[in-house]
N, C-alpha and C positions, 0 to 999 in steps of 0.2 A: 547359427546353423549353416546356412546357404555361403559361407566363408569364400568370396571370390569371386563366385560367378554372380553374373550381374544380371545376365537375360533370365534362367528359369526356365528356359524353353530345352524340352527332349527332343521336338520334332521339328528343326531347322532345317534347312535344308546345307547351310555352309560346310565345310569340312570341316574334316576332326583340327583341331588347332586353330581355327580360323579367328582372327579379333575381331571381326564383326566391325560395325560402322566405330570409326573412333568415337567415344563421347556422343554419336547421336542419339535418339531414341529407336527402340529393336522394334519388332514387326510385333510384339506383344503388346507394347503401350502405345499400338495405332490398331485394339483390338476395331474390327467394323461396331458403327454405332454404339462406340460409347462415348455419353456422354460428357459434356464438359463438367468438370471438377469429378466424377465418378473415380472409380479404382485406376484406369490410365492415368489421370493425373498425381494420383498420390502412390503408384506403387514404383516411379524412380526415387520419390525422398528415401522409402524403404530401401528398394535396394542400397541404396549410399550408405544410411546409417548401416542395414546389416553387416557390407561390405567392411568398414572400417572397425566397425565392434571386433568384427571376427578378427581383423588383421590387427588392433590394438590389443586388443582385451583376450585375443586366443590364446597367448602365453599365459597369461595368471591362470586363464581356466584347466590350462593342458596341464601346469603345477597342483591346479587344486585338483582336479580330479586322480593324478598320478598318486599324490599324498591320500587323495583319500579309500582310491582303492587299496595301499598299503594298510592303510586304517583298520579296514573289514575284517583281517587277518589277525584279531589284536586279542579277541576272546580264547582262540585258539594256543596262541602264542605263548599266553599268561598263562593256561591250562598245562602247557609243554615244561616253560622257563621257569614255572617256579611249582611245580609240582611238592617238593619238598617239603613249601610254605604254606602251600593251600591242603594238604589232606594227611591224614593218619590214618592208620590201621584199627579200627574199632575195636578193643576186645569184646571178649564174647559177655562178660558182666562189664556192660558198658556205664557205666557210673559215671557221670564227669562232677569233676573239682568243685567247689563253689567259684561262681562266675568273681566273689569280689578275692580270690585266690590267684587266679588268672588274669585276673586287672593289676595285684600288685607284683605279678613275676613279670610280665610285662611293662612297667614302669623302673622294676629291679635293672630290667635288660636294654635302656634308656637315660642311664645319669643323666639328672637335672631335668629331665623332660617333663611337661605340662601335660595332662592329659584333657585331651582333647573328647574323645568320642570311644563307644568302645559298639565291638559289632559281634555277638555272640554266636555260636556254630550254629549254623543251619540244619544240619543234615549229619548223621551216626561217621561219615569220616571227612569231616569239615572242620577248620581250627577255628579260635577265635582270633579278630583283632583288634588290638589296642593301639589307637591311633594320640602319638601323642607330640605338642610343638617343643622344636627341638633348635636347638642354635645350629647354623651350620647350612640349612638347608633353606632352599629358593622359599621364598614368598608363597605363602597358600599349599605346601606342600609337609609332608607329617613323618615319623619316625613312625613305622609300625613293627611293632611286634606279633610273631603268630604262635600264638598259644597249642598245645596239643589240650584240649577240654580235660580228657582223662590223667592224665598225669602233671602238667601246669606246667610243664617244661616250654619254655620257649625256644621253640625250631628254627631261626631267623629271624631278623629286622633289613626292612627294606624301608628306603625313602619314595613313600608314595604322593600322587596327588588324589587327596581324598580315597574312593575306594578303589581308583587306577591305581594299578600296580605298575613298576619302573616302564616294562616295553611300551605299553601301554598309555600312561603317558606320556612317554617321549613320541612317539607315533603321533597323539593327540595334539600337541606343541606343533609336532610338524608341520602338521594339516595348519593348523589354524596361524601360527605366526611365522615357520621357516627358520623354528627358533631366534628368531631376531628380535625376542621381548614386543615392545610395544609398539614400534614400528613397524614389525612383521605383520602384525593384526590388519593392514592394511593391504596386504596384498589378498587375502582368505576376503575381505569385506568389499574390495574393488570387484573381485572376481564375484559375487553374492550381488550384488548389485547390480551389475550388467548381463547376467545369466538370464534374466527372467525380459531382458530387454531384447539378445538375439532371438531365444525362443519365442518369443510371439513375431517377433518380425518375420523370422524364417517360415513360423506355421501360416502367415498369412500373404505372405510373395507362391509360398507351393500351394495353397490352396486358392487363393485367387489366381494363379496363372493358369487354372487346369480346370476350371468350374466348367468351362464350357467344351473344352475340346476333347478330355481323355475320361475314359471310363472310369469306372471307382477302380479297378484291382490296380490300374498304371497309378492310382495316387496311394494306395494302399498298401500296393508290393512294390518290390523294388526291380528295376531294368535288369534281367540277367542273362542277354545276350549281347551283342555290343562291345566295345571299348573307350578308352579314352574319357572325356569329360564329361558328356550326356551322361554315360554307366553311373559314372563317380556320383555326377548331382544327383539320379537316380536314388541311389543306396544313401545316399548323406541326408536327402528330405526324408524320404521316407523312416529311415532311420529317426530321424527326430520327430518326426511326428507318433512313430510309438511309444517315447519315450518322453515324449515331451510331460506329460504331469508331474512326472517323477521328478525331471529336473526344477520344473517350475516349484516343483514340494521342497527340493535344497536347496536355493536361491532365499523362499522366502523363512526357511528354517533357519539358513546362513544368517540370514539378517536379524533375524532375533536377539543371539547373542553376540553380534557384530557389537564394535567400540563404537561408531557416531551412528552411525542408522538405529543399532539397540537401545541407547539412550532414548531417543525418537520414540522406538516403538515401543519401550516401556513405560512412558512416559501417557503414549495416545493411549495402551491399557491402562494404565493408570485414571484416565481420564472418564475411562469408559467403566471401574470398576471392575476390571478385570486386572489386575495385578492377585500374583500369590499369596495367598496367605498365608499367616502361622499362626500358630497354638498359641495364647497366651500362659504366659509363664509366672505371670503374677499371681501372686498364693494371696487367698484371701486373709488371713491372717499371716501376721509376719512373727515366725520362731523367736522366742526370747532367747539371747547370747547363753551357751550352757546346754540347751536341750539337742534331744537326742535325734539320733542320723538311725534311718533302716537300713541303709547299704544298696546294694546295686542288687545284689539279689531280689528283693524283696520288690523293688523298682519296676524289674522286667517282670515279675508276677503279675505285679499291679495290670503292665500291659496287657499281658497275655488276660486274663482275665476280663479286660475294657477289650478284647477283640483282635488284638494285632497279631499277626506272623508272620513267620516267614524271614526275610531278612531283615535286621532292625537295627536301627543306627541310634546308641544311646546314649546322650549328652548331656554331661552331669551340668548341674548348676552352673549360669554365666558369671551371679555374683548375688553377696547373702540375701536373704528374703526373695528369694527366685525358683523356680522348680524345676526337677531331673525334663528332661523330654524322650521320650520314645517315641520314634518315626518308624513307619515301615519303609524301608527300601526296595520294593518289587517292580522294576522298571520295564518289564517285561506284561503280553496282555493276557489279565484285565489286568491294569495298573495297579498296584497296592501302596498309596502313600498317605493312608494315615496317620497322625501322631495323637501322643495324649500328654499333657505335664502332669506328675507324679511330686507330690510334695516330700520335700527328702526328710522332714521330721516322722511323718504318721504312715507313709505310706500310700496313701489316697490319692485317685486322682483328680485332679481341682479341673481340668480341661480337657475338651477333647475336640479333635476336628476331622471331620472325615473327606477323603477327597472328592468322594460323591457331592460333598456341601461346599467343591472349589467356581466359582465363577465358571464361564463353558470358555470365556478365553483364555482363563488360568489353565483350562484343562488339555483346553487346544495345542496351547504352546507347551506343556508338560510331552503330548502321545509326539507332538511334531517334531520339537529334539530329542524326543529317545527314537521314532523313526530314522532321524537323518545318524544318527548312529548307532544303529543298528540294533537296536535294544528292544524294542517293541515288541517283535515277531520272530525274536530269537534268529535261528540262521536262515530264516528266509527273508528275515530282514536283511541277513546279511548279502546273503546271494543279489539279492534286488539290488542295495545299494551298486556291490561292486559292477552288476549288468551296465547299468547306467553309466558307472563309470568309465568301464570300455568302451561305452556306448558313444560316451561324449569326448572322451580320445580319441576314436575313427570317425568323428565326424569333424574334429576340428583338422585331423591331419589329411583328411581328403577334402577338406577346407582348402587348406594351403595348397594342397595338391592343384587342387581345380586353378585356383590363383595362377601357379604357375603354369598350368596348359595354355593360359589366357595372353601370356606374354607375346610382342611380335617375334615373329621367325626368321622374316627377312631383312630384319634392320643390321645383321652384320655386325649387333652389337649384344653384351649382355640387358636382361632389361626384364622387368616384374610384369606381372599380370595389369593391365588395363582397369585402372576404377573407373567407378560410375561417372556419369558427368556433373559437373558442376552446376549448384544453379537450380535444380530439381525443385528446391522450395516457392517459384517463383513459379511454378504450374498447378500449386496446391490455392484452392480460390479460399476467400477469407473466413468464410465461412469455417472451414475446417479447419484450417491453419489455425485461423485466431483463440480458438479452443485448448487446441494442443498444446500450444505455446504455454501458455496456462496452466495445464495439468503438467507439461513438462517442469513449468516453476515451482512448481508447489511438489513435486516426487524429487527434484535435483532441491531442495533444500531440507525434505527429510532425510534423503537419502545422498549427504553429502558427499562419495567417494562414485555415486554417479553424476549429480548438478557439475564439480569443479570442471574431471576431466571433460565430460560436456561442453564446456564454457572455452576450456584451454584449447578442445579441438575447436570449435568454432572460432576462437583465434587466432591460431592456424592460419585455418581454411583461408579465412578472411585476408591475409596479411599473401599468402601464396598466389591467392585468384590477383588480387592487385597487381601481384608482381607480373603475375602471366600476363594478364592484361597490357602491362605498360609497357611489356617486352613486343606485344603485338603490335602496339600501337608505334613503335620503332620500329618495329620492321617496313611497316605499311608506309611510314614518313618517306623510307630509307627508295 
């Protein structure tokens, strides 16, 4: 949050630009009567680490939120670009085909393709889709045909990921890897990881710097008279401090399906018997080679009957002696994702799972990734998301800003904003230190893409302070 500025303080008395003591401590961390090891001693480590978060880690974040406010715009987009594929004109005797009619015009309009899943029309001018694997096309991604219900005509084929449609997924890539495959995934998981690290620092440098001197609306609202860098810090905390849950909501949604931290965290659900369920697919009896098939039709009866609607994603058999499954897809709230397996000889359903009967952390991490894109709450999901997202671009860019008002003016040369001082850890007493240290070990090796850079900055640090040092200590001989 607090990107630059190192004191926190509105009411200084220095002038606008002033750098303040180089490296000393400001008139804040010599509050009267506070005690030793209290918040004086521990809010210069904060300012540092924020400081350097913001200035390291503020590019991933200013990319990920740029990508992901373009993201927001993706329901929309799909509704626009492919109009054609998504809807029909209902006739007035609206009759539709048999669904297993529509499964093989869509397979027709796919040579050699595997059929994957199929998603029936929803609604009187909805098509259906046959999602099916196809040579040609990226990893995890499906040949879909879109059926018109009433006549079997198929309108289109698009190469989708799952039920993302092309912009949409390419939008979604973007966000998350920068399209750079699997490498990419690290810049989406660096920025996830360190998100939830300036927000709390920043919420706790603006709220502790102000506990005693300023009234509630000066921490509340923002400075809106003024100029220059008090204004900016002004609007930049308070800013995040409205907005802070939300961010902290996509930081820890981020890391869910992040590559090394989601491992982790699937693993500690795991642990805790909260990982996802599914439907068992094993048929109580196993069909003798020969006997007979209901068809798809008969399948999605079955569901509808065992309860499901709405949009339903239905995936034939993995392999013999195994069952159809119907899933509801309603990712939108109340959540709809039940499934049931459907034996493909009789018809009957041998299984069913309801999401009501999912773990609370299977369920938690189901509402928390369809929140973080935008799925939940429909387009006030969306509106939300993208707030935030502007919210966290003006505050990293009057981040930087503040940085540079911080720079000196009369050195006659070019030159950056003043960091904190070094050495800050060495006023934190052991008591506190030795704790954090700790939990820092134990979060930087769950959450590896904050522990490393962690590590690499502190090596740094470490190798530069030296050099200062020794350059000092020459001078002093000299």
């Amino acid at each position: 949050m607090a990107l630059g500025d190192t004191t926190l303080e509105t009411e200084r008395s220095e002038p606008e630009g002033s750098p303040g003591p180089a490296g000393g401590p400001t008139a804040a961390d010599r509050e009267p009567g506070a005690p030793p090891g209290g918040w004086a001693a521990v809010r210069p480590l904060l300012m540092r680490l924020h400081f350097y978060v913001g200035i390291l880690i503020g590019p991933f974040l200013l990319v990920a939120a740029t990508t992901g406010l373009i993201y927001t715009t993706s329901p929309q987009l799909e509704q626009v670009l492919y109009r054609h594929e998504l809807h029909v004109t209902a006739p007035a005797s609206a009759h539709a085909v048999p669904l297993a009619a529509q499964v093989a015009a869509g397979e027709k309009a796919v040579p050699g393709g595997t059929l994957q899943s199929v998603s029936p029309a929803t609604g009187p001018t909805d098509t259906t889709r046959v999602l099916l694997a196809a040579k040609g096309v990226p990893q995890g991604y499906s040949r879909t045909a879109f059926v018109n219900p009433y006549t079997g005509r198929v309108l289109g084929v698009l190469t989708t990921d799952g039920q993302w449609l092309p912009v949409r997924a390419w939008l979604d890539t973007l966000h998350r890897t920068l399209h750079l495959g699997t490498f990419g995934r690290n810049y989406s998981e660096l920025a996830a990881s360190w998100l939830w690290v300036e927000v709390l620092g920043g919420l706790a440098l603006w709220l502790g710097a102000r506990r005693r001197r300023d009234r509630v609306r000066r921490t509340l609202l923002p400075r809106l008279r003024g100029a220059g860098r008090r204004k900016l810090l002004s609007w930049h905390a308070v800013v995040g401090l409205w907005v802070s849950l939300g961010l902290l909501g996509l930081s820890a949604t981020g890391l869910t399906w992040s590559d090394h931290a989601g491992a982790n965290i699937d693993e500690f659900r795991s642990q805790l018997s909260g990982s996802t369920p599914s439907v068992s697919t094993t048929l109580p009896v196993v069909p003798h080679p020969g006997s007979g098939a209901v068809g798809i039709d008969a399948v999605v009866r079955s569901a509808h009957d065992a309860g499901l609607s709405g949009l339903l994603v239905v995936t034939p058999p993995a392999a013999p002696g195994t069952a159809w499954v119907v899933k509801e897809n309603t990712r939108h709230w109340p959540e709809r994702q039940d499934s049931v397996a459907v034996d493909p000889a009789t018809g009957k359903v041998t299984a069913k799972l309801r999401f009501a009967d999912y773990p609370l952390l299977a369920k938690l991490t189901r509402w928390g990734i369809d929140a973080h894109m935008g799925l939940l709450f429909g387009l006030a999901n969306q509106i939300a998301l993208a707030l935030l997202a502007l919210s966290l671009i003006a505050m990293i860019l009057m981040g930087y800003r503040m940085w540079w008002l911080r720079r000196p003016t009369r050195s006659g040369t070019a030159a950056f904003g003043r960091a904190p001082a070094r050495g800050a850890w060495r006023r934190v007493p052991g008591r506190v230190l030795a704790p954090a240290v700790l939990v820092v070990a134990v979060l930087g090796y769950y959450l590896p893409l904050l522990g490393i850079p962690l590590l690499a900055f502190l090596a740094t640090d470490f190798l530069v302070g030296a050099v200062v040092r020794r350059r000092a200590a020459t001078e002093l001989a000299r």
